[in-house]
C-alpha positions in Angstrom: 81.3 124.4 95.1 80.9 121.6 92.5 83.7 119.1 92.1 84.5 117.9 88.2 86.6 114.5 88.8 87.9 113.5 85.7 86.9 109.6 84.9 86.5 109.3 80.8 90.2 108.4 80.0 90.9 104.6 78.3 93.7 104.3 80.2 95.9 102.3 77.7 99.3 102.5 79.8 97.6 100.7 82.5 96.9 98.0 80.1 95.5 95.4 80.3 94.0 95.9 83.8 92.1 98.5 82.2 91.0 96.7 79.1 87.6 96.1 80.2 86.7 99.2 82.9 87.8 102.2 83.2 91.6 103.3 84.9 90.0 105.2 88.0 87.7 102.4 89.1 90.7 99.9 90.0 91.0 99.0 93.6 92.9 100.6 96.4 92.8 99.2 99.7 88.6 99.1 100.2 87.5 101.1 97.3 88.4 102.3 93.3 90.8 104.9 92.7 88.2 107.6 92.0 86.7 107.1 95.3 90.2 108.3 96.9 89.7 111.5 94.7 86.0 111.8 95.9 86.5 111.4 99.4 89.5 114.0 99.2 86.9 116.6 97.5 83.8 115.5 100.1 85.9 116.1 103.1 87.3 119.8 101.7 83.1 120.9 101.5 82.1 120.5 98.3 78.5 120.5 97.5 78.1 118.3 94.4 80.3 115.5 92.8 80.6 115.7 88.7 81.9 112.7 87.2 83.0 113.0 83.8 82.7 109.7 82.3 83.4 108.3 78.4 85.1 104.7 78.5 82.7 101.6 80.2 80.8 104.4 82.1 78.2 102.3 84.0 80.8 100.7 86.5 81.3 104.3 87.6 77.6 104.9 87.8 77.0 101.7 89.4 79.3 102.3 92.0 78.6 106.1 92.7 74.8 106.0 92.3 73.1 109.3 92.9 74.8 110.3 95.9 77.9 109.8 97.4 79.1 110.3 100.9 75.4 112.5 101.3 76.4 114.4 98.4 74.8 114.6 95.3 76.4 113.2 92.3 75.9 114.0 88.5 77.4 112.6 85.3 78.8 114.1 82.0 80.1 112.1 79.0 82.6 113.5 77.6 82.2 114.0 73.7 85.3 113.7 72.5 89.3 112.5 73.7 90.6 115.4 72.8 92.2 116.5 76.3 91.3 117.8 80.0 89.4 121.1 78.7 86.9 119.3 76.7 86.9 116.5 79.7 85.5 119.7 81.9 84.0 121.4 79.3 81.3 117.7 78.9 80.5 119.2 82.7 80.2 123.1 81.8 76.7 123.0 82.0 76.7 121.6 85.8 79.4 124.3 87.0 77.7 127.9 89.0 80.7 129.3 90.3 84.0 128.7 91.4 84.9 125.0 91.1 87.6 122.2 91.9 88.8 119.9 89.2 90.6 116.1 90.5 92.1 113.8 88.3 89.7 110.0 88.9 93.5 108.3 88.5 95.1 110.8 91.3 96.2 110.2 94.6 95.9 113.3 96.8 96.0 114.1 100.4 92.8 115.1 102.0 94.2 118.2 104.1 96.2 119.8 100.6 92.5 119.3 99.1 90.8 121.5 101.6 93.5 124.4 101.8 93.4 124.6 98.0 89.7 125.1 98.1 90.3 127.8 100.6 92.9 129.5 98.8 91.3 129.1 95.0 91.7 130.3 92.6 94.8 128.2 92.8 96.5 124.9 91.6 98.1 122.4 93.4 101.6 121.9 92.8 104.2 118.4 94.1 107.8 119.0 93.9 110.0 116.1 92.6 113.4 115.4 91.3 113.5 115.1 88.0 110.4 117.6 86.4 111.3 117.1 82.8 108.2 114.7 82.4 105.4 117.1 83.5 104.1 120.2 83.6 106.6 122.7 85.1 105.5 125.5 87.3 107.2 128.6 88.1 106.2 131.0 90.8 106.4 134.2 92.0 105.4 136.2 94.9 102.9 133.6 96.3 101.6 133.4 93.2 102.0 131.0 89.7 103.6 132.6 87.5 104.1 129.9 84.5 103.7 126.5 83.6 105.7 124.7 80.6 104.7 121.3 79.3 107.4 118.8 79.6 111.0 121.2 79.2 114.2 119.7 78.2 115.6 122.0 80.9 112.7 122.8 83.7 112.8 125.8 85.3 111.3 124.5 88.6 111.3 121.5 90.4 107.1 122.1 91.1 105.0 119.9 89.0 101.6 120.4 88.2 99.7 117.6 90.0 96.2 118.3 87.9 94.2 119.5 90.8 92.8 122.8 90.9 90.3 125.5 91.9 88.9 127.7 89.1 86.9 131.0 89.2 83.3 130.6 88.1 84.7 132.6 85.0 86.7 129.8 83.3 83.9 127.5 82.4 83.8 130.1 79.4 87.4 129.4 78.8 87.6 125.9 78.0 87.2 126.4 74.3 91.1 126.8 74.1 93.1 126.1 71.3 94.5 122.5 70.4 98.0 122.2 72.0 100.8 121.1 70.1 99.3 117.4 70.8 96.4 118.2 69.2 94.6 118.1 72.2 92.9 121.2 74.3 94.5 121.1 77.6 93.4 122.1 81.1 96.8 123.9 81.1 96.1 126.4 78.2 92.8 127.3 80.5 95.2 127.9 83.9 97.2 130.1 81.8 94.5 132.3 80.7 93.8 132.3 84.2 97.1 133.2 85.4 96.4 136.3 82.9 93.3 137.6 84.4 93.4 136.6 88.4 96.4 135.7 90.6 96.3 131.7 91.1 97.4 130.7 94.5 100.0 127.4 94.2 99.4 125.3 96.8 102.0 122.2 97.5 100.6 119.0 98.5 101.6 117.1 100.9 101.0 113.8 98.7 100.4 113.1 95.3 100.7 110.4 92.8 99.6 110.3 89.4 98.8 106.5 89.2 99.0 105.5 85.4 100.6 102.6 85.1 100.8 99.0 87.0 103.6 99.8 89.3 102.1 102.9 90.7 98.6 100.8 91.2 101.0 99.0 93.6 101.9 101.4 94.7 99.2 103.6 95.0 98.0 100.1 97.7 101.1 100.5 99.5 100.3 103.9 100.6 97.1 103.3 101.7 96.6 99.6 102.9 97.2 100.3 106.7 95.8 103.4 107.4 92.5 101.5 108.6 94.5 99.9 111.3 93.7 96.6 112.7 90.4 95.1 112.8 89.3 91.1 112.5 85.8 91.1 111.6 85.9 87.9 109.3 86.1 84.3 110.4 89.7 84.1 111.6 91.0 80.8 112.7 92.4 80.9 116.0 95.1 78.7 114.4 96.4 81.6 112.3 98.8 84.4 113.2 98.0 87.7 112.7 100.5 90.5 112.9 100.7 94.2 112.4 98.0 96.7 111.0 95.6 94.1 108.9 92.0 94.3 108.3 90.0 90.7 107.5 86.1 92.0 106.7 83.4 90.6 107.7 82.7 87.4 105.2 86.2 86.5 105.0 87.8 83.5 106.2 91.0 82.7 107.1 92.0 79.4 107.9 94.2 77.1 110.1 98.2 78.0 110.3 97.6 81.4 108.6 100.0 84.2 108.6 99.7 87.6 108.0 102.3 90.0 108.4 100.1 93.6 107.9 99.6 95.9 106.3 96.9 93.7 104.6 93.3 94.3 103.4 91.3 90.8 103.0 88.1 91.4 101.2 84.8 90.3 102.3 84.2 86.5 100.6 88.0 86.0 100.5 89.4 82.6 101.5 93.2 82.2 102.4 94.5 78.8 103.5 95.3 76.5 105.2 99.0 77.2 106.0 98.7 80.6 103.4 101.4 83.0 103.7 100.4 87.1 102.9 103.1 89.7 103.7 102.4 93.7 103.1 101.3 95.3 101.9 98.9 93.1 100.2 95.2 93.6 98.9 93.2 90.6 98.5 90.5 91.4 97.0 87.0 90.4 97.4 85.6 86.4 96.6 89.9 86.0 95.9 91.6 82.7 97.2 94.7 82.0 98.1 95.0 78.4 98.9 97.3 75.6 100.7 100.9 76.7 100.8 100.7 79.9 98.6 103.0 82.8 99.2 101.9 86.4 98.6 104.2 89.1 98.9 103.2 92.7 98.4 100.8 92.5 95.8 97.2 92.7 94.6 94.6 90.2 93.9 91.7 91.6 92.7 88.6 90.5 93.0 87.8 86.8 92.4 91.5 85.6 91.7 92.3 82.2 92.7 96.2 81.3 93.8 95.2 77.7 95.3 97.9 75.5 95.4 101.6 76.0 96.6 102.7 79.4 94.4 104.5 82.5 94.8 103.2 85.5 94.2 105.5 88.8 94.4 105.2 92.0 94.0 102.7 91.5 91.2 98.9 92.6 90.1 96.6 90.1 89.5 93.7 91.2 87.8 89.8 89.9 88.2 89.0 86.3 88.4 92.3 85.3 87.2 93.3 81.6 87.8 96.9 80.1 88.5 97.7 76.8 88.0 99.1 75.0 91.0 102.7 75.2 91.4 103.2 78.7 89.3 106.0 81.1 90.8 106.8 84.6 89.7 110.3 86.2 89.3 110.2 89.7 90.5 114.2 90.5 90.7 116.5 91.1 87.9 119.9 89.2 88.2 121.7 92.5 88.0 119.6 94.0 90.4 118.5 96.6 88.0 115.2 98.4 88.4 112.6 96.0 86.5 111.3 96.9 83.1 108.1 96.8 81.9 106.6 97.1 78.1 103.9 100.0 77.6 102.3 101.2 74.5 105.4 99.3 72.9 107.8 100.8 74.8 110.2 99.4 77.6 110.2 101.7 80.7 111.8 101.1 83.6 109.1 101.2 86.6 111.8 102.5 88.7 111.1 99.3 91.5 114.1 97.1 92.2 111.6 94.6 92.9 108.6 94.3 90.6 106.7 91.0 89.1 104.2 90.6 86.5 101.1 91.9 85.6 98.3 89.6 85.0 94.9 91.2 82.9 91.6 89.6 83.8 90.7 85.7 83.3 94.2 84.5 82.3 95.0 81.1 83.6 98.1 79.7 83.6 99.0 75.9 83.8 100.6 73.8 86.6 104.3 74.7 86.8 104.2 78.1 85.1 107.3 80.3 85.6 106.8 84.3 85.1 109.8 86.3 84.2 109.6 89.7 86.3 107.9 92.4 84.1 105.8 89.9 82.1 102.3 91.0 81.4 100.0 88.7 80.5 96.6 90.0 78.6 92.9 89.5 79.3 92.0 85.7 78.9 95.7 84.4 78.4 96.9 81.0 78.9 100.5 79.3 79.5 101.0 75.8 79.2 102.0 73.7 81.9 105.7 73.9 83.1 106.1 76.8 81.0 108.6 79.3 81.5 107.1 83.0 80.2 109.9 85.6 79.4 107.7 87.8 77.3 104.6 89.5 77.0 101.6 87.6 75.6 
């Protein structure tokens, strides 16, 4: 069975951590999102890996290569943005028989995975409390019966979580009508599906549909940990390590050190002296976190630099970002409402109590800096020094 994992998207709400790659290859725990979503399709048997690419496709092909876990792995651009059915329809030509389709920007668990490949035709489903912003499914007898986009009034409180097994006959489907969006949608094909085979539902035991910065956080917080403890890097024996925390191998960490796990320290990471990194917190690869600096469940991606005597809280730090010394970052609201954040010009509340900033890749901010919680800062910003930054820039 081939696996389609869907990669191509711009990912503009994750913005700007995905101004320059792609949404699905930004880092969770030790590897990109999309890996998360191979590995889950690898370990259920699948015999070949398609990624659908379109958006800054080589960092995908760089990283997957030709094989991928000793499976082999083949790419499709996708022609157009016009929705999930032309994303699989770019990989028709790759599909001989029945085969599973993953969202690259998913988090799924690997055991729901495998029993939907041995029940498919079928579609994995996530129940939730409020459905009203996805696609509602309704069931019947073991079998789905419906699905509605989006319902002022849902019928169900099962969501379609966008992965699922389809006969071998439904790679002549995907030329479906435009949806109301003006897009031709993976749903339309499950529905003409439903119509002509029974489609098992099969609820997963995790899920999340990681699309914007908050649920990169915390798509780390669920998995930063599950590795356990392991110290392969150059750890001082000055420091104190607690808890479930992995330090690779070509990472240092340095006299009067502490790490409260769950923590990931990427190989050519530097923290200290006298650092402070509290879970769950990624810090990604050739990052620094210098003398005095605080870091409190966050993510530093790779080649950050927090050097001198700053807070970092419940933020995301993109790639080889640089903070002056000094810089702290706000990540409570007075009332102790849930933090807002702006996306595609919109405020939404990220639903977090506690959430900082976002900051995109090579912004630097000067000595001093103060971030408001929910600032975003974009690719290449500055602040000045002693500057206090309420809005986005």
């Amino acid at each position: 069975m081939q696996a389609v994992v869907l990669a191509a998207g711009r990912g503009t709400r994750m913005r700007p951590l995905s101004a320059e790659r792609p949404k699905p290859m930004l880092p969770v725990d030790d590897r990109p999102l999309a890996a998360h979503a191979a590995d889950a399709a690898v370990s259920a048997g699948v015999d070949e890996l398609v990624f659908v690419v379109g958006y800054e496709p080589e960092t995908l092909t760089e990283y997957f290569g030709e094989t991928y876990r000793g499976v082999p792995v083949e790419y499709a651009e996708q022609a157009s943005t016009d929705g999930t059915a032309d994303a699989v329809a770019s990989a028709a030509h790759h599909i001989d028989g029945q085969f599973l389709v993953l969202n690259g920007d998913s988090i799924y668990d690997d055991d729901s995975v495998a029993d939907l490949v041995e029940a498919g035709p079928s579609l994995g489903v996530y129940e939730v409390d409020d459905a009203s912003n996805y696609g509602v499914v309704t069931l019947a007898d073991g079998a789905v019966e419906s699905i509605v986009e989006k319902p002022d009034d849902p019928p169900s409180s099962h969501v379609n979580a966008g992965v699922y097994v389809f006969p071998a006959a439904a790679s002549d489907w995907l030329s479906v009508p435009e949806s109301e969006r003006g897009e031709r949608e993976l749903t339309d094909v499950l529905a003409t599906t439903i119509e002509r085979t029974d489609v098992t539902p099969v609820e997963l035991d995790e899920w999340l549909d990681v699309g914007r910065p908050w649920e990169l956080l915390e798509a780390n917080e669920r998995r930063i940990g599950r590795s356990g403890r392991r110290l392969d890097g150059d750890v001082s024996d000055d420091a104190r390590i607690e808890g479930d925390v992995v330090v690779e191998a070509g990472a240092t960490v340095a006299d009067g050190v502490v790490i409260e796990g769950p923590a990931r320290i990427r190989s050519g990471a530097t923290l200290g002296p006298n650092a402070y990194v509290r879970g769950s917190t990624l810090i990604g690869r050739d990052a620094t976190v210098g003398h005095a600096v605080e870091v409190k469940n966050s993510l530093l991606m790779a080649g950050a630099s927090v050097e001198h005597l700053s807070y970092i809280g419940d933020s995301v730090l993109g790639r080889d970002v640089n903070v002056g010394a000094g810089m702290t970052v706000a990540n409570l609201r007075h009332d102790e409402e849930p933090v807002r954040v702006d996306v595609k010009g919109e405020s939404v509340s990220t639903g977090r109590r506690k959430f900082g900033v976002v900051v995109g890749d090579r912004a630097k901010t000067g000595i001093d800096t103060n971030l408001n919680a929910g600032v975003k800062l974009s690719t290449g910003a500055t602040t000045a020094p002693g500057e206090t930054v309420v809005t986005d820039r």
